[in-house]
C-alpha positions as CSV (number, residue, x, y, z in Angstrom):
1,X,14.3,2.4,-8.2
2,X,13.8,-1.2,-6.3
3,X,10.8,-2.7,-5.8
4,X,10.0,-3.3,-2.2
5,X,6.9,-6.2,-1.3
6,X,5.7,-7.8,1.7
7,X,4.7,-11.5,1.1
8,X,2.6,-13.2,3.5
9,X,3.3,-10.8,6.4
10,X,2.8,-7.6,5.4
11,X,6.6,-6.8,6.0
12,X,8.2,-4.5,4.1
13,X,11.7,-6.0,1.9
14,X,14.6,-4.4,1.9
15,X,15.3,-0.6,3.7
16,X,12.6,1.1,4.8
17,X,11.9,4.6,3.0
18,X,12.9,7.7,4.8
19,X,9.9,9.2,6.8
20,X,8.3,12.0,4.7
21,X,7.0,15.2,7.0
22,X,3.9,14.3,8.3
23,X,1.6,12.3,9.7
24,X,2.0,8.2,9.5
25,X,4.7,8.5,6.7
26,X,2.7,11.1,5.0
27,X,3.4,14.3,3.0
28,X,1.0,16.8,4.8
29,X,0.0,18.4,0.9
30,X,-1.4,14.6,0.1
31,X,-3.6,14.6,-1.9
32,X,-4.4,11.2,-2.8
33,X,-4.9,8.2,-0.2
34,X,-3.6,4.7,-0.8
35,X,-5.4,2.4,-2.5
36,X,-6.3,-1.3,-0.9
37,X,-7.6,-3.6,-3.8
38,X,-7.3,-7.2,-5.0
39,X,-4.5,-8.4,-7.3
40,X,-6.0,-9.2,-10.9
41,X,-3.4,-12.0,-11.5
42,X,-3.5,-13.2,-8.1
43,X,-7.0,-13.4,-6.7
44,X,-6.8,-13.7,-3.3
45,X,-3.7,-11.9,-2.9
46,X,-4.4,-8.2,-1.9
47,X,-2.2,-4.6,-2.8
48,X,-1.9,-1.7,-0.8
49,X,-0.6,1.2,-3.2
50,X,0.3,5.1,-2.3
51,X,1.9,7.4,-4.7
52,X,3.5,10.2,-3.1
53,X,4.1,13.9,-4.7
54,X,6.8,13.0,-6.6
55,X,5.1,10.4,-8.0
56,X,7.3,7.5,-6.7
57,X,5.0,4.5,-5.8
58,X,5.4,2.6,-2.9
59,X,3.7,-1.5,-2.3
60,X,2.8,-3.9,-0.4
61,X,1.4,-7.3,-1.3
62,X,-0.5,-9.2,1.0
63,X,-1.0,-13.0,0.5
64,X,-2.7,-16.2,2.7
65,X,-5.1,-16.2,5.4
66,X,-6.8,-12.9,5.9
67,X,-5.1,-10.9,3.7
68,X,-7.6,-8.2,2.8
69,X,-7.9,-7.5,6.9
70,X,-4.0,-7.5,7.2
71,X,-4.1,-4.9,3.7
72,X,-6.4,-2.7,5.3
73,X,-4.6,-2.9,8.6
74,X,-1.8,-1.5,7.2
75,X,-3.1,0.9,4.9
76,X,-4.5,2.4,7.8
77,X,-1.6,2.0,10.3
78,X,1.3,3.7,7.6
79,X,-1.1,6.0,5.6
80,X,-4.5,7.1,7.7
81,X,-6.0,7.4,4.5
82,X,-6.9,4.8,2.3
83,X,-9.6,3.7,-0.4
84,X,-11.0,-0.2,-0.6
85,X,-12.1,-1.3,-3.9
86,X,-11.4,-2.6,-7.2
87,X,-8.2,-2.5,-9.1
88,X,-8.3,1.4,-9.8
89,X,-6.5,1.8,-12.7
90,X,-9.6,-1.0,-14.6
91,X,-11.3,0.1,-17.8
């Protein structure tokens, strides 16, 4: 399964997914809303992470000026649903 990242611009690389049923991209039974946090290796750089049902993941990396806004601009523009926080998988 390829990775796909946005650098920079928020765009995605390669083809873009198939639209799943739904609203913005997303499965109507989703349960969980991406996640918009700050890269551990890369402060500075911010992630914008969804797993679907299947549990296929799909990301977007977000580097340079403003890119927390430009994260949480398109969490909210390709999911509706997202969380801002911390890197959620932390111990």
């Amino acid at each position: 399964m390829p990775i796909r990242a946005g650098f920079g611009t928020g765009r995605m690389l390669g083809p873009a997914p198939a639209k799943k049923s739904g609203h913005c991209g997303v499965s109507p039974g989703m349960a969980e809303p991406a996640r918009v946090f700050e890269d551990r290796l890369y402060p500075g750089d911010w992630r914008v992470e969804w797993v679907d049902d299947a549990g296929e993941v799909e990301l977007a990396i977000f580097a340079g000026p403003n890119a927390c806004e430009r994260a949480i601009r398109y969490a909210d523009r390709q999911y509706g649903r997202f969380l801002e926080g911390p890197y959620p998988h932390a111990r």
